[in-house]
C-alpha positions in Angstrom: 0.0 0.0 0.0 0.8 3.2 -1.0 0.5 6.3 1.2 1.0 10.1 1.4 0.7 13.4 3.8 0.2 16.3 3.3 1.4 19.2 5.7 0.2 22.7 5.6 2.5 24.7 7.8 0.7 28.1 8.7 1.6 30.4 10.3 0.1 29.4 13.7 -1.1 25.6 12.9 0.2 22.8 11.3 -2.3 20.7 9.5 -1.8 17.2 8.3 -3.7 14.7 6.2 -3.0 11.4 5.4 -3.9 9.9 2.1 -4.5 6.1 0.8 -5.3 5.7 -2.8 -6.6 9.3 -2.8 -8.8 9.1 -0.3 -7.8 11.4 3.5 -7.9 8.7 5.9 -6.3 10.5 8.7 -6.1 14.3 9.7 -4.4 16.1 12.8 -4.3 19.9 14.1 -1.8 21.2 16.4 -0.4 24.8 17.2 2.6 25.3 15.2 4.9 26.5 18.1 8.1 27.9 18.2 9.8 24.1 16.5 7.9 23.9 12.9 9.8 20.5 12.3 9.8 19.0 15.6 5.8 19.7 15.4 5.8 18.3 12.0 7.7 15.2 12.7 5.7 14.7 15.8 2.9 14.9 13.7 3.8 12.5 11.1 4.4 9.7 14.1 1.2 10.4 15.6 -0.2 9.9 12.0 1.0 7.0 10.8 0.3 5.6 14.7 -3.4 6.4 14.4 -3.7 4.5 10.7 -1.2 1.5 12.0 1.0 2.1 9.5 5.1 2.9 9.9 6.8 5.9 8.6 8.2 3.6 5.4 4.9 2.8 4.4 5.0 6.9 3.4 5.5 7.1 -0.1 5.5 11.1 -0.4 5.3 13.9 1.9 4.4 17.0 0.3 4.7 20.8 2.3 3.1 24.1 1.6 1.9 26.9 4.1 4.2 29.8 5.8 6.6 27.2 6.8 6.9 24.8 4.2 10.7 25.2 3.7 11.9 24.8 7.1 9.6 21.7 7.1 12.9 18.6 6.6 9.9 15.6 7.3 8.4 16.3 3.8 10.1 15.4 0.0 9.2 18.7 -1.6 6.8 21.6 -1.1 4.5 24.0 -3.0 3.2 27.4 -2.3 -0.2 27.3 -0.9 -1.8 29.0 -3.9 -0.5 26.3 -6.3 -2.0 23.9 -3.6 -5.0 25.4 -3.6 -5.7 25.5 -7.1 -4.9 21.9 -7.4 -7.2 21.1 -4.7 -10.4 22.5 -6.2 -9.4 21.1 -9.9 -9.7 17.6 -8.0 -12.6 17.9 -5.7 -14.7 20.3 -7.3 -17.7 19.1 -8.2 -18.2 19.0 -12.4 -21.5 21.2 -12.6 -19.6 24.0 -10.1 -17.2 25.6 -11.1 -15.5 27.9 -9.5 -13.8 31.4 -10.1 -12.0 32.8 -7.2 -10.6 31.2 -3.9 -10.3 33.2 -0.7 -8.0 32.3 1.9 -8.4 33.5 5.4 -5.0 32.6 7.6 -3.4 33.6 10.9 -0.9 36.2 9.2 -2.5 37.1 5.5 -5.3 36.9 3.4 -5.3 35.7 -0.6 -7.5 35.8 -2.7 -6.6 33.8 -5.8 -8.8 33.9 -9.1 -8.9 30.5 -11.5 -9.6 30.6 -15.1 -12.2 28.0 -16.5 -9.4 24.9 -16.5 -8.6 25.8 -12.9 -5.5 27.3 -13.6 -3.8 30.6 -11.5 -4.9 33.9 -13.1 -3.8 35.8 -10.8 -3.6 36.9 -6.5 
């Protein structure tokens, strides 16, 4: 079996997910604190504990937020536009599409517009 995670590091959570065969299985919130990496590998262990699974059943971990860089636990990261973007091209529902994404976090605010393919316009 094949999983991933998925960390978004904000700027005062960290959120996780944990994905099988494209389906969340697991998710966790916790306060980012003063150790972004600590709290994210802390959060991968609890995790993987939660699904019984061991970290090398992780196939990918993938980072984007405020934090992403500093965030060693995960293979590569992505800015959180980009992320969202890709999340509403695959879990939007076909007969809604939609234009414009507003994201409300603990240090800014974006709001991103998406052309008719879901793609990045502009923020």
């Amino acid at each position: 079996m094949s999983y991933y995670i998925g960390l978004d590091g904000g700027s005062t959570y960290l959120k996780g997910a944990l994905l099988k065969d494209r389906q969340v299985m697991e998710t966790m919130v916790c306060s980012t604190g003063i150790d972004n990496n600590g709290s994210a590998e802390q959060m991968l262990e609890q995790l993987c504990q939660e699904a019984g699974i061991s970290r090398s059943d992780i196939r990918y971990t993938m980072a984007t937020g405020y934090s992403r860089k500093v965030l060693t636990v995960a293979d590569d990261d992505i800015s959180e536009i980009t992320a969202h973007a890709y999340g509403i091209r695959v879990t939007a529902p076909k007969e809604y599409r939609p234009g414009m994404i507003i994201d409300i976090g603990g240090q800014d605010s974006k709001i991103i517009y998406l052309d008719s393919g879901y793609n990045i316009k502009n923020f």
